[in-house]
PDB file of N, H, CA, C and O in Angstrom:
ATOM      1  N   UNK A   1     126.485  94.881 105.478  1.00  0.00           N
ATOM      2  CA  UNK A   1     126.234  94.555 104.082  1.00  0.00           C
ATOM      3  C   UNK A   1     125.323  95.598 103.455  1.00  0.00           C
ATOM      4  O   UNK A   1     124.514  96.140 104.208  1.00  0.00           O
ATOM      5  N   UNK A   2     125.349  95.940 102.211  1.00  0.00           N
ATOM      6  H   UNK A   2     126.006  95.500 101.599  1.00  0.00           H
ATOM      7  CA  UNK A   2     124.791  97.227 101.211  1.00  0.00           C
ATOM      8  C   UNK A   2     124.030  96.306 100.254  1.00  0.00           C
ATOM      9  O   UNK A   2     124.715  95.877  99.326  1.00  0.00           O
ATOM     10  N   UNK A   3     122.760  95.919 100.292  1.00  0.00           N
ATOM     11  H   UNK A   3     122.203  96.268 101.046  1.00  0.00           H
ATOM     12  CA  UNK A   3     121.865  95.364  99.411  1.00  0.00           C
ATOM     13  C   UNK A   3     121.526  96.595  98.171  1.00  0.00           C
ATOM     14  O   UNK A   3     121.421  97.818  98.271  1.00  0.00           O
ATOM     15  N   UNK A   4     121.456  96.026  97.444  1.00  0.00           N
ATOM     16  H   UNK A   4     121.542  95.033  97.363  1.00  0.00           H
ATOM     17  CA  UNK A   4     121.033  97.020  96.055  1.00  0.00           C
ATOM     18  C   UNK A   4     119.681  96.359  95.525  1.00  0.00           C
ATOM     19  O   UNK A   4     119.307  95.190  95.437  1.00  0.00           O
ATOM     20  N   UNK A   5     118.964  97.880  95.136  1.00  0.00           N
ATOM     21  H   UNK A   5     119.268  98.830  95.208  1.00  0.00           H
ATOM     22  CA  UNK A   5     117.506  97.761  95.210  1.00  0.00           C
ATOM     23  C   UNK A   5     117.307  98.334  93.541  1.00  0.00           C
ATOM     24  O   UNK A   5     116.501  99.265  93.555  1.00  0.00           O
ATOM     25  N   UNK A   6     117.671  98.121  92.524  1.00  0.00           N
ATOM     26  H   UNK A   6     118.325  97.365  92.513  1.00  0.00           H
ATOM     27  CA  UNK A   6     117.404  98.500  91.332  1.00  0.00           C
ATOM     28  C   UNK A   6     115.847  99.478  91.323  1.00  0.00           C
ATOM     29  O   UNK A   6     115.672 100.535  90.717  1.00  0.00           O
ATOM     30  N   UNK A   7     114.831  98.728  92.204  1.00  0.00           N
ATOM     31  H   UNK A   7     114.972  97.870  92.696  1.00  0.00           H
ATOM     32  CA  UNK A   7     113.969  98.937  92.049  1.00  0.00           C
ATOM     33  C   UNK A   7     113.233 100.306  92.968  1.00  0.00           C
ATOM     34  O   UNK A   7     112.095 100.764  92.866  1.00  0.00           O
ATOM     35  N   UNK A   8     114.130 100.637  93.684  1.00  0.00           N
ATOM     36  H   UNK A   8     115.055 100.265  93.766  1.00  0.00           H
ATOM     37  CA  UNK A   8     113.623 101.703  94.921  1.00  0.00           C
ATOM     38  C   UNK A   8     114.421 103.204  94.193  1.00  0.00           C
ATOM     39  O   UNK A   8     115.219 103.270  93.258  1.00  0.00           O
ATOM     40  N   UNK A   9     113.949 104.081  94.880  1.00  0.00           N
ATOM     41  H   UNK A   9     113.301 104.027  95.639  1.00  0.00           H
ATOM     42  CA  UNK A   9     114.035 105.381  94.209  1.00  0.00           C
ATOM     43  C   UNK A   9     115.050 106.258  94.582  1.00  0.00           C
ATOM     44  O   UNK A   9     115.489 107.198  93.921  1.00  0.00           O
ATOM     45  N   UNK A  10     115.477 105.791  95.964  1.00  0.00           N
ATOM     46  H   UNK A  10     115.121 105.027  96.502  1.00  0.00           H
ATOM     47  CA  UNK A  10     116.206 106.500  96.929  1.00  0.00           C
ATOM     48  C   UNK A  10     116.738 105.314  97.762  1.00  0.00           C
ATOM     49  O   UNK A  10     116.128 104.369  98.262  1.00  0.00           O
ATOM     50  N   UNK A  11     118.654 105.780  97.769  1.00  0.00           N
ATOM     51  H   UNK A  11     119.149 106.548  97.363  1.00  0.00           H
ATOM     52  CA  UNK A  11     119.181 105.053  99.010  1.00  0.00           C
ATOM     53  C   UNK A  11     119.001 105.396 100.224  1.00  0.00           C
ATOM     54  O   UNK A  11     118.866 106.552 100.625  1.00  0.00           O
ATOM     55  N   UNK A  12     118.984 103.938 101.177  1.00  0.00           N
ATOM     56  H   UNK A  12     119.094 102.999 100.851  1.00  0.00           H
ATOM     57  CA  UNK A  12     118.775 104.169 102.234  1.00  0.00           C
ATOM     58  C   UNK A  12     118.846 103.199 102.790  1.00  0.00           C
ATOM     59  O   UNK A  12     118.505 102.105 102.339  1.00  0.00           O
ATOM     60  N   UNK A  13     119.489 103.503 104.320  1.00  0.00           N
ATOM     61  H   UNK A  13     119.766 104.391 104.687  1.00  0.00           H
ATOM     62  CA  UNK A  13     120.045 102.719 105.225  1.00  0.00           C
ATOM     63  C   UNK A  13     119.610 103.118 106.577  1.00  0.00           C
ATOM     64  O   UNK A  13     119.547 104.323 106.824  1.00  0.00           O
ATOM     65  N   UNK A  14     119.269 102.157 107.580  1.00  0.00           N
ATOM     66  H   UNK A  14     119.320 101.179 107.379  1.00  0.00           H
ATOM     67  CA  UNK A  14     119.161 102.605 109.251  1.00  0.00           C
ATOM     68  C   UNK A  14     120.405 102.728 109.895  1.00  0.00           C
ATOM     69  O   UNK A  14     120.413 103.192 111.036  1.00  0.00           O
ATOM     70  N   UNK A  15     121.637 102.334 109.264  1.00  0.00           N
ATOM     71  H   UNK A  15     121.630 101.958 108.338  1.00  0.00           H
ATOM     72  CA  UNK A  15     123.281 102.600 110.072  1.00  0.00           C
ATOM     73  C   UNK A  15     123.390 104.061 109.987  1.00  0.00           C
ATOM     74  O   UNK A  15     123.482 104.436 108.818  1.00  0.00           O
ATOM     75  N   UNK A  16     123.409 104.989 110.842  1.00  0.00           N
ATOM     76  H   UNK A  16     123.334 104.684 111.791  1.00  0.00           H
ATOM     77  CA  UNK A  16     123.797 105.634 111.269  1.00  0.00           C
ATOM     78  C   UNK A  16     125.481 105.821 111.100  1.00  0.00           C
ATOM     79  O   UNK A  16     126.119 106.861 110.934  1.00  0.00           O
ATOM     80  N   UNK A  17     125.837 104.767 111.178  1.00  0.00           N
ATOM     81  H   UNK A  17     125.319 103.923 111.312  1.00  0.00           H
ATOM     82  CA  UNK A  17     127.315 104.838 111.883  1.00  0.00           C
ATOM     83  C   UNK A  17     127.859 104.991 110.478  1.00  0.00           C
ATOM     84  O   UNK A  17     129.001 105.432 110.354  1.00  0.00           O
ATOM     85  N   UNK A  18     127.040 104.620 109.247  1.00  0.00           N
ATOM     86  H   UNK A  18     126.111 104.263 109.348  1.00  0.00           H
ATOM     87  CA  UNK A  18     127.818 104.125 107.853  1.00  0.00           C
ATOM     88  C   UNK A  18     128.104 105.797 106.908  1.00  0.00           C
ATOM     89  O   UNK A  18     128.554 105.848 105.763  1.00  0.00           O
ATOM     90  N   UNK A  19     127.841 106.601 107.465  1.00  0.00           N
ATOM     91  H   UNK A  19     127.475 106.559 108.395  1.00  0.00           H
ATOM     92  CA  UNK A  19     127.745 108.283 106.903  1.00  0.00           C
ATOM     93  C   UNK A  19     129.189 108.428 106.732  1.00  0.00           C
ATOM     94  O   UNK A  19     129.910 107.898 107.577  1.00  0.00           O
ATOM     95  N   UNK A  20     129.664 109.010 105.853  1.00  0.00           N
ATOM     96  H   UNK A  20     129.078 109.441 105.167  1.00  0.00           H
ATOM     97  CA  UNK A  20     130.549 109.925 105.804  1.00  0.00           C
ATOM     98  C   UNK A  20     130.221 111.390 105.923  1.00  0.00           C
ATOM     99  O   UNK A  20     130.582 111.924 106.973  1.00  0.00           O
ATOM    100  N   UNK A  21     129.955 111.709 105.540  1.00  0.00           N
ATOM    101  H   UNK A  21     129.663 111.276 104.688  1.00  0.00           H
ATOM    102  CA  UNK A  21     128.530 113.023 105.175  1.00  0.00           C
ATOM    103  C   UNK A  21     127.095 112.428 105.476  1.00  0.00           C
ATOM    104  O   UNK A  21     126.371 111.496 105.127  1.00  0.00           O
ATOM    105  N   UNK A  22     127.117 113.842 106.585  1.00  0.00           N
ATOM    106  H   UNK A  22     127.705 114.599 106.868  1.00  0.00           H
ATOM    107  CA  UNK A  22     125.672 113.552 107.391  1.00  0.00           C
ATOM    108  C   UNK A  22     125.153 114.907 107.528  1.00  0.00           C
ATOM    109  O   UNK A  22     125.895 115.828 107.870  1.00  0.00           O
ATOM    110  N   UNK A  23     123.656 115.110 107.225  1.00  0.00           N
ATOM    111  H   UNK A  23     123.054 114.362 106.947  1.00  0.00           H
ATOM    112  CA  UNK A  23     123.154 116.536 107.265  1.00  0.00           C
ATOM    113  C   UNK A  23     121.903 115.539 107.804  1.00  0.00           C
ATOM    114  O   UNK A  23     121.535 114.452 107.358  1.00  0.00           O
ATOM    115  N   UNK A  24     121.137 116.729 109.504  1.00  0.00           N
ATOM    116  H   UNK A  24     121.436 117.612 109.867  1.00  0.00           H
ATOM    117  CA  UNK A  24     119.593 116.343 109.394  1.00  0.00           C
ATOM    118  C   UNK A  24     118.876 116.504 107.866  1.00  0.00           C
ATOM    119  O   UNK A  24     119.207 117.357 107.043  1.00  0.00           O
ATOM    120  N   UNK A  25     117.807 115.476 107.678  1.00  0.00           N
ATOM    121  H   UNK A  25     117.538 114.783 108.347  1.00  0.00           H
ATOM    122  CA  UNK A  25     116.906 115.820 106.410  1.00  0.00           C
ATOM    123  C   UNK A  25     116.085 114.606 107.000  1.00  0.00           C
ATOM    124  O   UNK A  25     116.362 113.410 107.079  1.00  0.00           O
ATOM    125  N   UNK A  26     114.644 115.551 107.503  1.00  0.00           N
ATOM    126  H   UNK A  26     114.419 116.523 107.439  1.00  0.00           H
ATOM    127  CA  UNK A  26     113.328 114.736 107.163  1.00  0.00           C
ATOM    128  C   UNK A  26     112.580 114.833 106.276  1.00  0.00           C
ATOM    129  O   UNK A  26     112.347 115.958 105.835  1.00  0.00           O
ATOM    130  N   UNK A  27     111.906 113.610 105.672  1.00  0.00           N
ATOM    131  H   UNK A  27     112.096 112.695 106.030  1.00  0.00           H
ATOM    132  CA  UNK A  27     111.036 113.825 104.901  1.00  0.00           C
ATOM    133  C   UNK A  27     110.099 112.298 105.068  1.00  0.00           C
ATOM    134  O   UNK A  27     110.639 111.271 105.478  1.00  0.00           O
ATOM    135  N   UNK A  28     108.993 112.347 104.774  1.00  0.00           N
ATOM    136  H   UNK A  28     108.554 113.181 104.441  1.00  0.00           H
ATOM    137  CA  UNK A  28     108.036 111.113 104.759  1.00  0.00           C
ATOM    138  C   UNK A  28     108.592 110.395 103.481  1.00  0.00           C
ATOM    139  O   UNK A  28     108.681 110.800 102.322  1.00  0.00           O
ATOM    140  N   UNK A  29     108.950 109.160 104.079  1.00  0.00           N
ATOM    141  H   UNK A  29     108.877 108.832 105.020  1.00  0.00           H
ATOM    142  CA  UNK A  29     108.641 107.619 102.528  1.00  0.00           C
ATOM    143  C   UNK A  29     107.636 106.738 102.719  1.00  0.00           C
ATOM    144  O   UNK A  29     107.268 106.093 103.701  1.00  0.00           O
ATOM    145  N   UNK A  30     107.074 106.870 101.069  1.00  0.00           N
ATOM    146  H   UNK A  30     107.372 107.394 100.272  1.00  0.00           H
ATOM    147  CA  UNK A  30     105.637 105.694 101.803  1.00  0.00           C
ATOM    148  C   UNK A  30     106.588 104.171 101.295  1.00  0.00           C
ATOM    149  O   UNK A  30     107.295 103.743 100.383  1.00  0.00           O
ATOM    150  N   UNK A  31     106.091 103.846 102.411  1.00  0.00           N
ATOM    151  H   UNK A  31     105.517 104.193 103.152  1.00  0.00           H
ATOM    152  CA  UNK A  31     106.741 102.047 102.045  1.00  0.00           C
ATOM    153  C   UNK A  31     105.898 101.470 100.692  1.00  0.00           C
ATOM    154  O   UNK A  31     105.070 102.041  99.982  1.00  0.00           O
ATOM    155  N   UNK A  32     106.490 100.011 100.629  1.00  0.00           N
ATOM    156  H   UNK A  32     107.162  99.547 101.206  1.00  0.00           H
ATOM    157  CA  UNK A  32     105.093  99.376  99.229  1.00  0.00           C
ATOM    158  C   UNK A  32     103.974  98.792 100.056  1.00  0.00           C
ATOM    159  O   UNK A  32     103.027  98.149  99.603  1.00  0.00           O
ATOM    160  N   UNK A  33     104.154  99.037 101.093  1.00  0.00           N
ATOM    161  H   UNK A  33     104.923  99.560 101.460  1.00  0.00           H
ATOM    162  CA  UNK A  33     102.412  98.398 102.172  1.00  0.00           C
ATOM    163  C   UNK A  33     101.952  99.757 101.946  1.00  0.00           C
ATOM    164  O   UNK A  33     100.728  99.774 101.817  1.00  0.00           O
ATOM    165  N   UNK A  34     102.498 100.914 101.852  1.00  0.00           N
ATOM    166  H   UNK A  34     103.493 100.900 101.958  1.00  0.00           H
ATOM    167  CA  UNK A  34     101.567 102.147 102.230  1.00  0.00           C
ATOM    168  C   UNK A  34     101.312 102.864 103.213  1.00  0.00           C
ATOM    169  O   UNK A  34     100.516 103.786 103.393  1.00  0.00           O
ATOM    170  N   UNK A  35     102.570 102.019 104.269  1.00  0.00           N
ATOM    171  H   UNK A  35     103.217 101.271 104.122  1.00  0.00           H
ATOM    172  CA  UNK A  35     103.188 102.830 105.307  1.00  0.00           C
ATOM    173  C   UNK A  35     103.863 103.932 104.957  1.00  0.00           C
ATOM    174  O   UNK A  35     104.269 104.096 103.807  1.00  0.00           O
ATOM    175  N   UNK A  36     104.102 105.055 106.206  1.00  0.00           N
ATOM    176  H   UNK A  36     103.772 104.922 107.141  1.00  0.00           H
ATOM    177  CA  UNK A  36     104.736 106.149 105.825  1.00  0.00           C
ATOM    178  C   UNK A  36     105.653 106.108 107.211  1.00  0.00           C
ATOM    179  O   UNK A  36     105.342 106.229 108.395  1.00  0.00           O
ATOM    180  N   UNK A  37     106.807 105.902 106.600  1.00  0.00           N
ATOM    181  H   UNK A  37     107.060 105.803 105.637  1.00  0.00           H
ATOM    182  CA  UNK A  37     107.786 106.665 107.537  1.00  0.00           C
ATOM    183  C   UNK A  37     108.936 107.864 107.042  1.00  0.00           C
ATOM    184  O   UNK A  37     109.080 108.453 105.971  1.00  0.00           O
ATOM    185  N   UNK A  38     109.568 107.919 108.159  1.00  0.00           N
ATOM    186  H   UNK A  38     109.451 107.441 109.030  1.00  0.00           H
ATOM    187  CA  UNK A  38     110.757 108.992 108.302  1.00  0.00           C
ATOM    188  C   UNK A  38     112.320 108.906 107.972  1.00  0.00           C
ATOM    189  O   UNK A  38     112.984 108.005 108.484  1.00  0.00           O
ATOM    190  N   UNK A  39     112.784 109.646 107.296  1.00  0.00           N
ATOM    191  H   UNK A  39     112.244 110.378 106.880  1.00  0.00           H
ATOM    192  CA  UNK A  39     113.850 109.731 107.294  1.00  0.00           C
ATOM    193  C   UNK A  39     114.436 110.724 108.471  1.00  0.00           C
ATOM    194  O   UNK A  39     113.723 111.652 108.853  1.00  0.00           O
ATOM    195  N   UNK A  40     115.660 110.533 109.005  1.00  0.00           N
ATOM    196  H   UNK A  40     116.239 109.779 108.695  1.00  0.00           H
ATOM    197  CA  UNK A  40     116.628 111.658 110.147  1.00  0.00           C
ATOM    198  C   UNK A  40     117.189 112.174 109.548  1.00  0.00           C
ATOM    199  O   UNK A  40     116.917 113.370 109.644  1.00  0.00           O
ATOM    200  N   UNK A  41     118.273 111.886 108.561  1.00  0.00           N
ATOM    201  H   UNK A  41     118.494 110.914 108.482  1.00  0.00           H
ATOM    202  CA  UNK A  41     119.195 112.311 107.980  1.00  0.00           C
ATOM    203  C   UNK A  41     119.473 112.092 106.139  1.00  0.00           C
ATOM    204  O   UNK A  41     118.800 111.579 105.245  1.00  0.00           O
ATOM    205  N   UNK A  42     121.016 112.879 106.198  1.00  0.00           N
ATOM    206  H   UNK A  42     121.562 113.296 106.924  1.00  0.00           H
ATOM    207  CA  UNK A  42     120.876 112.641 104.661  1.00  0.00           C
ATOM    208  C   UNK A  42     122.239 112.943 104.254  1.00  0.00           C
ATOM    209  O   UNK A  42     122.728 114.037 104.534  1.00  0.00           O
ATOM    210  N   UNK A  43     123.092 111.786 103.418  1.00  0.00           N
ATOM    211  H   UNK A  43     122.695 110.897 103.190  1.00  0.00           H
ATOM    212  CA  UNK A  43     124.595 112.357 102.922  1.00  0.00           C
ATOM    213  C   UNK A  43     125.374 111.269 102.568  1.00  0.00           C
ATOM    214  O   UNK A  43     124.584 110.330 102.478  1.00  0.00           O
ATOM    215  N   UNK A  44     126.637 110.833 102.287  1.00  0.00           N
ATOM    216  H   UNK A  44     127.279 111.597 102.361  1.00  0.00           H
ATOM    217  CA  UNK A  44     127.172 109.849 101.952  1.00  0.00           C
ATOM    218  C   UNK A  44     127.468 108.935 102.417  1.00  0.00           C
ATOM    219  O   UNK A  44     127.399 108.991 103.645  1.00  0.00           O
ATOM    220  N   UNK A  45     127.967 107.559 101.822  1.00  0.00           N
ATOM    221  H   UNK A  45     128.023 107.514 100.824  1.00  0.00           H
ATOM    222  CA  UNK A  45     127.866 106.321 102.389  1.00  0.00           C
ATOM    223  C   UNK A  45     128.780 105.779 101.387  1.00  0.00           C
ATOM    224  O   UNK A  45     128.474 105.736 100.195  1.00  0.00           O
ATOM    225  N   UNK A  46     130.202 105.251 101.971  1.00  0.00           N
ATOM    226  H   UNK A  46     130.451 105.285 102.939  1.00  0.00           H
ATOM    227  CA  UNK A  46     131.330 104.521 101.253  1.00  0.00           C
ATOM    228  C   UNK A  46     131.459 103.180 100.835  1.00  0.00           C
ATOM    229  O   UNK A  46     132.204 102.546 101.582  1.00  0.00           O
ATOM    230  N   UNK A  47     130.964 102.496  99.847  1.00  0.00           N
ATOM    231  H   UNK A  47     130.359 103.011  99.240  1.00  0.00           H
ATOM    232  CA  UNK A  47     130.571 101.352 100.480  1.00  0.00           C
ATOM    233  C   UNK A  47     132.208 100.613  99.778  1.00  0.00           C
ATOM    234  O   UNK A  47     132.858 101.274  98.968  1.00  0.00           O
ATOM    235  N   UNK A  48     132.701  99.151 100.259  1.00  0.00           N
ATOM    236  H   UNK A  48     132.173  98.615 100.917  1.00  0.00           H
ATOM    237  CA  UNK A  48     133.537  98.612  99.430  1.00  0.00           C
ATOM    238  C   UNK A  48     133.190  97.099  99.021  1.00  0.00           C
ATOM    239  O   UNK A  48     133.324  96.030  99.617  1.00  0.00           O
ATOM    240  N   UNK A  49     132.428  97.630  97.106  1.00  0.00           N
ATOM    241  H   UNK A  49     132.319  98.499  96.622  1.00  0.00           H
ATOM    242  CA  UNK A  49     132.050  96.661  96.736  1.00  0.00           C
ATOM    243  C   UNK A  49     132.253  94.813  96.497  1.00  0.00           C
ATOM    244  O   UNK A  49     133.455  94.939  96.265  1.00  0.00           O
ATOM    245  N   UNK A  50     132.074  93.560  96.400  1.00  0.00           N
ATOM    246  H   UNK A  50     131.097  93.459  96.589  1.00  0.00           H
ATOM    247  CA  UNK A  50     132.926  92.656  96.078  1.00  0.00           C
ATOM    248  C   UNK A  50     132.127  91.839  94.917  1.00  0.00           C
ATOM    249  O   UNK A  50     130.977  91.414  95.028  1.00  0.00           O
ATOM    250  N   UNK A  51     132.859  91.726  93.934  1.00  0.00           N
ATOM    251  H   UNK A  51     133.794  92.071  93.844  1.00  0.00           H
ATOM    252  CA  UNK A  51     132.388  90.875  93.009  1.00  0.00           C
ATOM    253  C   UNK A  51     133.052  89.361  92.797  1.00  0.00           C
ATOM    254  O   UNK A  51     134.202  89.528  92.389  1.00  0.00           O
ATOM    255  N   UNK A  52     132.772  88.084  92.914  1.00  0.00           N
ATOM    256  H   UNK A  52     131.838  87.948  93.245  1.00  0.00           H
ATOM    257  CA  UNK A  52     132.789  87.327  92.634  1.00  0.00           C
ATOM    258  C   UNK A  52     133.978  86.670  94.043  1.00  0.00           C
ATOM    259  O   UNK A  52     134.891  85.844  94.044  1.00  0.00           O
ATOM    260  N   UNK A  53     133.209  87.753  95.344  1.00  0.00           N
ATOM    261  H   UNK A  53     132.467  88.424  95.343  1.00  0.00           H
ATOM    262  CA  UNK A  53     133.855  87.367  96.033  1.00  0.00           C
ATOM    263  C   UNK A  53     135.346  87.820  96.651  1.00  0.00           C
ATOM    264  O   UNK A  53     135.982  87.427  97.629  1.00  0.00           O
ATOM    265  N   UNK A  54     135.637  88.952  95.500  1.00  0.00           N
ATOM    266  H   UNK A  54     135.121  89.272  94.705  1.00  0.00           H
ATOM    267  CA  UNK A  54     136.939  89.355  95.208  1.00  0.00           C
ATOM    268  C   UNK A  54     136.589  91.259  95.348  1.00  0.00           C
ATOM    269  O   UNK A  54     135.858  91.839  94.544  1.00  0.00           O
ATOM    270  N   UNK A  55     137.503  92.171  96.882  1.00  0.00           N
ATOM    271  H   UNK A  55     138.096  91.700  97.534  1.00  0.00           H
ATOM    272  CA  UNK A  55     136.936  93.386  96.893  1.00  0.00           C
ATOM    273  C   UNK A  55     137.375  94.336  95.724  1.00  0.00           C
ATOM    274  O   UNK A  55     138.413  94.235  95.071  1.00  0.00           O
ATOM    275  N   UNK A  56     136.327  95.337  95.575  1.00  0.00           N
ATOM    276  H   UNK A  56     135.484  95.419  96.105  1.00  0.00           H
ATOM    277  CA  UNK A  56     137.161  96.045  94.553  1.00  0.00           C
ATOM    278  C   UNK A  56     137.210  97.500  95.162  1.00  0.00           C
ATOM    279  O   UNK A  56     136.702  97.503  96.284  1.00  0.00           O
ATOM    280  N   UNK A  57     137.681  98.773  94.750  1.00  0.00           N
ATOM    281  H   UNK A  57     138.093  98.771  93.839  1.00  0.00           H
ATOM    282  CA  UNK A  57     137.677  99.885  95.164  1.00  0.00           C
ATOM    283  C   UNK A  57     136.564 100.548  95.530  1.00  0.00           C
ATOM    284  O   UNK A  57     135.509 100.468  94.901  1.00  0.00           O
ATOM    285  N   UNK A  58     136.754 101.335  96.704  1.00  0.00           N
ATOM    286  H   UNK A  58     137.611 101.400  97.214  1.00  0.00           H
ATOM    287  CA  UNK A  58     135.523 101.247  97.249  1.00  0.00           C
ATOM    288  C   UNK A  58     134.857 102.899  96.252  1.00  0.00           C
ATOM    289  O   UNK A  58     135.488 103.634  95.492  1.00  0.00           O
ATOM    290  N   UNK A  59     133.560 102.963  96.646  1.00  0.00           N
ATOM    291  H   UNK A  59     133.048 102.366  97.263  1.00  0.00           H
ATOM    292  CA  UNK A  59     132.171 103.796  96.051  1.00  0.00           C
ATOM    293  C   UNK A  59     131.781 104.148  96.820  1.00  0.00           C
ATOM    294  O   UNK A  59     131.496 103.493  97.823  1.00  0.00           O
ATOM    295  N   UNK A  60     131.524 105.927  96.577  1.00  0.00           N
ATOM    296  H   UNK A  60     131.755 106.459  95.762  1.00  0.00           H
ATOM    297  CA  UNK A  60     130.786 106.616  97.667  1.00  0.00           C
ATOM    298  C   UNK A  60     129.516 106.963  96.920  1.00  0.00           C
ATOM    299  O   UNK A  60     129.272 107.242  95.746  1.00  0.00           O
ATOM    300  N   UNK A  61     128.916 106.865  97.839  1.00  0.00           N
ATOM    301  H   UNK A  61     129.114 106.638  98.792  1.00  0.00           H
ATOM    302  CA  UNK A  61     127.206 106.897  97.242  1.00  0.00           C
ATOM    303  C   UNK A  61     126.384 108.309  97.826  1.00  0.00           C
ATOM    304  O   UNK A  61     126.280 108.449  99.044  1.00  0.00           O
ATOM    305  N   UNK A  62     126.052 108.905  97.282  1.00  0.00           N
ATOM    306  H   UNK A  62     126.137 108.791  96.292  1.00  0.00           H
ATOM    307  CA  UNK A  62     125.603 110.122  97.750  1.00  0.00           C
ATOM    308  C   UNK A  62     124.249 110.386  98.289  1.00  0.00           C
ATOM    309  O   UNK A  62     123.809 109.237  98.240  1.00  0.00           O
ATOM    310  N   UNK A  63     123.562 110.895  98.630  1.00  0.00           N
ATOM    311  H   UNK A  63     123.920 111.828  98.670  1.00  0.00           H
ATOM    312  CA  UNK A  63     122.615 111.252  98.621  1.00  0.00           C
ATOM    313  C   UNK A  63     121.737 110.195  99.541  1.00  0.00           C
ATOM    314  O   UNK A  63     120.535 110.114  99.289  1.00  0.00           O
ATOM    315  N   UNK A  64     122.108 109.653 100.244  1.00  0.00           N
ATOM    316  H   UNK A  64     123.084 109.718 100.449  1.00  0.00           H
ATOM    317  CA  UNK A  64     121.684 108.304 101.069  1.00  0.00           C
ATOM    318  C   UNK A  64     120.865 108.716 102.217  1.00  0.00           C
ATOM    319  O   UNK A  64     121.207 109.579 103.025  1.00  0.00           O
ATOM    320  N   UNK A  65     119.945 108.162 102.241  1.00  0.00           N
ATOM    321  H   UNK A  65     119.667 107.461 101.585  1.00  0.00           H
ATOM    322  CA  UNK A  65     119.273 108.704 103.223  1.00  0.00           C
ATOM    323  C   UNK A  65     118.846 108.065 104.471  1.00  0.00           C
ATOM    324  O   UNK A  65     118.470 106.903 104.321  1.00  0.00           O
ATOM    325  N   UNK A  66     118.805 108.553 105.731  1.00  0.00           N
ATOM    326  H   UNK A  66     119.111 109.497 105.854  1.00  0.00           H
ATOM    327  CA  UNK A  66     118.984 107.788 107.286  1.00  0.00           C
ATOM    328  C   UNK A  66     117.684 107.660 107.355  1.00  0.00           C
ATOM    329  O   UNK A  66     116.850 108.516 107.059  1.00  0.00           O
ATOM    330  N   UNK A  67     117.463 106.363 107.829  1.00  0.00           N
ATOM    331  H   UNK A  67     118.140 105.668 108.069  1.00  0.00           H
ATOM    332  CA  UNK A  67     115.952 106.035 107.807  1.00  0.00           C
ATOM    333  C   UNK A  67     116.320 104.610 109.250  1.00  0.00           C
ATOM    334  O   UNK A  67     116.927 103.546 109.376  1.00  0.00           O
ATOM    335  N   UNK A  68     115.877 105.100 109.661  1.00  0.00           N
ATOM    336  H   UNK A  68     115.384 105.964 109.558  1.00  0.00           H
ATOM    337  CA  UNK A  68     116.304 104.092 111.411  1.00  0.00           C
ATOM    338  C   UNK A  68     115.105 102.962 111.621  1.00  0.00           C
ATOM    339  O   UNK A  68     115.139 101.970 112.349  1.00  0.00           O
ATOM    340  N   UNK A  69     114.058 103.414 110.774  1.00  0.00           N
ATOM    341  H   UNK A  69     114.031 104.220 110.182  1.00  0.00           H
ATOM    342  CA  UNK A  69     112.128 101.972 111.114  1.00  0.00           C
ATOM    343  C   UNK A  69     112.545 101.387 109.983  1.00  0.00           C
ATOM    344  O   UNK A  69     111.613 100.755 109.486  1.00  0.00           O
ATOM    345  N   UNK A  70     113.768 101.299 109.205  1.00  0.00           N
ATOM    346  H   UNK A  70     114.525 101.812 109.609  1.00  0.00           H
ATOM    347  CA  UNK A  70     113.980 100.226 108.317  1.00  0.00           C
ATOM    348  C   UNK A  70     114.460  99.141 108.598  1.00  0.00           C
ATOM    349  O   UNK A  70     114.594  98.281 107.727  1.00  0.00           O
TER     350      UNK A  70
END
């Protein structure tokens, strides 16, 4: 499942497996406690949305970033 975060700055997921496009990319994220962790990676992610229960065509999301202490 692909939760949507209106409120966060950057996508990101710990699936590994969910990449279409995958490049290493670290960089530090501070959490909202003020933790800091890591990202591994960085690249696309297909997701296939459903509204009202009903799928629709799927969306590739770019720029997603691998974050595995999530």
């Amino acid at each position: 499942n692909w939760n949507t975060d209106t409120g966060a700055s950057r996508s990101m997921t710990p699936n590994c497996d969910w990449f279409k496009i995958y490049s290493p990319h670290i960089i530090p994220i501070r959490l909202a406690n003020d933790m800091i962790i890591y990202s591994e990676g960085i690249g696309s992610v297909v997701i296939e949305p459903e509204i009202e229960g009903e799928k629709t065509d799927p969306v590739e999301i770019p720029d997603v970033l691998h974050v595995p202490a999530l």
